[in-house]
C-alpha positions in Angstrom: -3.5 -2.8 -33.9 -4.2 0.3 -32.4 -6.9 0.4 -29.8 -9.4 -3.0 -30.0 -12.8 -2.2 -28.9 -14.4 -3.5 -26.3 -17.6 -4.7 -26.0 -20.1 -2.9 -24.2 -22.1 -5.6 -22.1 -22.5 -6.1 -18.3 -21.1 -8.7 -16.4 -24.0 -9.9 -15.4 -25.0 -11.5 -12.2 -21.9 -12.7 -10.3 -20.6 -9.2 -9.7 -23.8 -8.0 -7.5 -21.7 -6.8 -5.1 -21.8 -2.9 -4.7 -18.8 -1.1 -5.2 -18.7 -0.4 -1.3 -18.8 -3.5 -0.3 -16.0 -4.6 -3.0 -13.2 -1.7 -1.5 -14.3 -2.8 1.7 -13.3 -6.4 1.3 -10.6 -5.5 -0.6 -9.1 -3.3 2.5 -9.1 -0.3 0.6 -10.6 3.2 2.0 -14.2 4.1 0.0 -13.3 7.2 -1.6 -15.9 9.2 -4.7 -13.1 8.8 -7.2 -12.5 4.7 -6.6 -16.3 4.2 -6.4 -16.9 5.7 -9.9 -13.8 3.8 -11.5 -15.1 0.6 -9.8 -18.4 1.6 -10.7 -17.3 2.0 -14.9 -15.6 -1.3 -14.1 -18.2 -3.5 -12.9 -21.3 -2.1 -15.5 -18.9 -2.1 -18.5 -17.3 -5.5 -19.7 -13.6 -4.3 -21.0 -11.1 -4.0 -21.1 -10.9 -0.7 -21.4 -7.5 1.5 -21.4 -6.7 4.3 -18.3 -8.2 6.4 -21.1 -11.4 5.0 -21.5 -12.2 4.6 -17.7 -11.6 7.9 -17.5 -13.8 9.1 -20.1 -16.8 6.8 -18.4 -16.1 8.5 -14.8 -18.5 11.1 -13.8 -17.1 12.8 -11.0 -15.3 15.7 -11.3 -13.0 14.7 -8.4 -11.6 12.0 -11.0 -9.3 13.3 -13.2 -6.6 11.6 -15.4 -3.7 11.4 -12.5 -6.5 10.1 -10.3 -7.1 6.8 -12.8 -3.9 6.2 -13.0 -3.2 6.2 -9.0 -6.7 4.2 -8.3 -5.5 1.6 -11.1 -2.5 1.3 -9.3 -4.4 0.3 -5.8 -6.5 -1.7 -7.7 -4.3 -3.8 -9.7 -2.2 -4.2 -6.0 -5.4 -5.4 -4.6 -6.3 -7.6 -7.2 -9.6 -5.9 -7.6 -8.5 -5.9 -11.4 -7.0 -7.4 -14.1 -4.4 -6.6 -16.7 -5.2 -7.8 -20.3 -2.1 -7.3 -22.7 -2.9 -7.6 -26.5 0.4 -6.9 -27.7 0.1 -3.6 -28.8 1.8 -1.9 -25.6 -1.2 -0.4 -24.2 -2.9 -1.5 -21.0 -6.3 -2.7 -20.6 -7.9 -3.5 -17.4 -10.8 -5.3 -16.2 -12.8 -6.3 -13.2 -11.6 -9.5 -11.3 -14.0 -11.2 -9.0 -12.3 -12.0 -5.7 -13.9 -15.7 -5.9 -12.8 -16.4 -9.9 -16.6 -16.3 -11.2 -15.8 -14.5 -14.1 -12.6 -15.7 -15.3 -12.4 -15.4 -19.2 -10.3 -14.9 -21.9 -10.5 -12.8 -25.3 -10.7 -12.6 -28.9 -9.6 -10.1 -30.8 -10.4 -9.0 -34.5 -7.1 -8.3 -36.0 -8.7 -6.1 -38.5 -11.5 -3.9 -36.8 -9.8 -4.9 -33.7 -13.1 -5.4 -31.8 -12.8 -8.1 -28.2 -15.1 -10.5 -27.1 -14.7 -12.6 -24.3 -14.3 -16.3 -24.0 -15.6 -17.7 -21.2 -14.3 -20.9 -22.0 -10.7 -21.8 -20.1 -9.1 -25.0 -20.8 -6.1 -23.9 -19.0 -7.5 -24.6 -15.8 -6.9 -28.1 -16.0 -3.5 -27.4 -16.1 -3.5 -25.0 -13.2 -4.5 -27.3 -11.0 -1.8 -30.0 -12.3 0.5 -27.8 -11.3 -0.9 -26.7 -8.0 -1.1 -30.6 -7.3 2.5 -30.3 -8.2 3.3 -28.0 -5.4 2.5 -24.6 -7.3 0.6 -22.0 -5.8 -0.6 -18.5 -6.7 -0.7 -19.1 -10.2 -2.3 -17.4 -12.8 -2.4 -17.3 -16.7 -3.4 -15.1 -19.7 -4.5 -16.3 -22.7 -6.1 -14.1 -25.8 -6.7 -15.4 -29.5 -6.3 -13.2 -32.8 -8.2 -13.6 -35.5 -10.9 -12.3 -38.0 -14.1 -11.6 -37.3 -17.1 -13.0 -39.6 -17.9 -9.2 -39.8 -14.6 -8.3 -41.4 -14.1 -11.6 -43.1 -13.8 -11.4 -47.3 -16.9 -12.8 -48.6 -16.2 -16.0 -50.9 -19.6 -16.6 -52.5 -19.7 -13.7 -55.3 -15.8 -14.8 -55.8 -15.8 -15.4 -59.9 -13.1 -18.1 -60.4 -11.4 -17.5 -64.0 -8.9 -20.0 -65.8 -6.3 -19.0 -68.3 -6.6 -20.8 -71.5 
């Protein structure tokens, strides 16, 4: 698995906040360059790879080297979130300050597309442990599986015996 595809959809309401006001409350300094990553962040649901972001930003004062460093602040910040796969490449997506949008993935382990799940039934546990004295926890979860679009059809199957 090489490079999952993510799916192009928005966030959606929760994430209304411009990208000003997010580096603001964040304590970080409102640059071109970290408006237009945050910008590819918040309008396109990842994760998407250092690459990809890249590719999306359209400002010429944004290249490669300048992903890489605004990642960096962002992850620090927590204005994003890591998703590992497995495969060795990093994936990052935004991450709501107040938890709104916490999710996990799927991923096709033959066309190697992602969708999210917004679904968590770790939480629960989270909070045992919290009640258990715990605190600034966090979790990843991702499934792998095969997609109904890539799934072997079974209904024009012919089923022979040996006689």
């Amino acid at each position: 698995m090489n490079k999952p595809r993510a799916h192009a959809h928005t966030h959606g309401p929760s994430h209304s906040e411009s990208p000003e006001a997010l580096l603001k409350q964040s304590g970080l300094k409102l640059t071109v360059a970290r408006k237009a990553v945050l910008d590819v962040l918040l309008k396109n649901h990842g994760p998407l790879t250092i690459e990809q972001i890249s590719k999306s930003v359209r400002s010429p004062k944004c290249d490669l080297v300048t992903v890489y460093r605004i990642i960096e602040a962002f992850k620090k910040n927590r204005l994003i979130s890591r998703c590992d796969f497995g495969d060795g490449i990093a994936r990052y997506e935004f991450n709501p300050a107040d938890g709104s949008h916490h999710h996990h993935h799927v991923i096709c382990k033959s066309c190697e597309s992602v969708e999210p799940l917004d679904l968590c039934v770790v939480q629960s546990w989270e909070r045992s442990l919290q009640d258990r004295g715990y605190s600034d926890l966090t979790h990843k979860l991702e499934f792998f599986g095969v997609c109904k679009a890539c799934k072997p059809s079974t209904s024009g199957a012919r089923h022979e015996t040996l006689l």
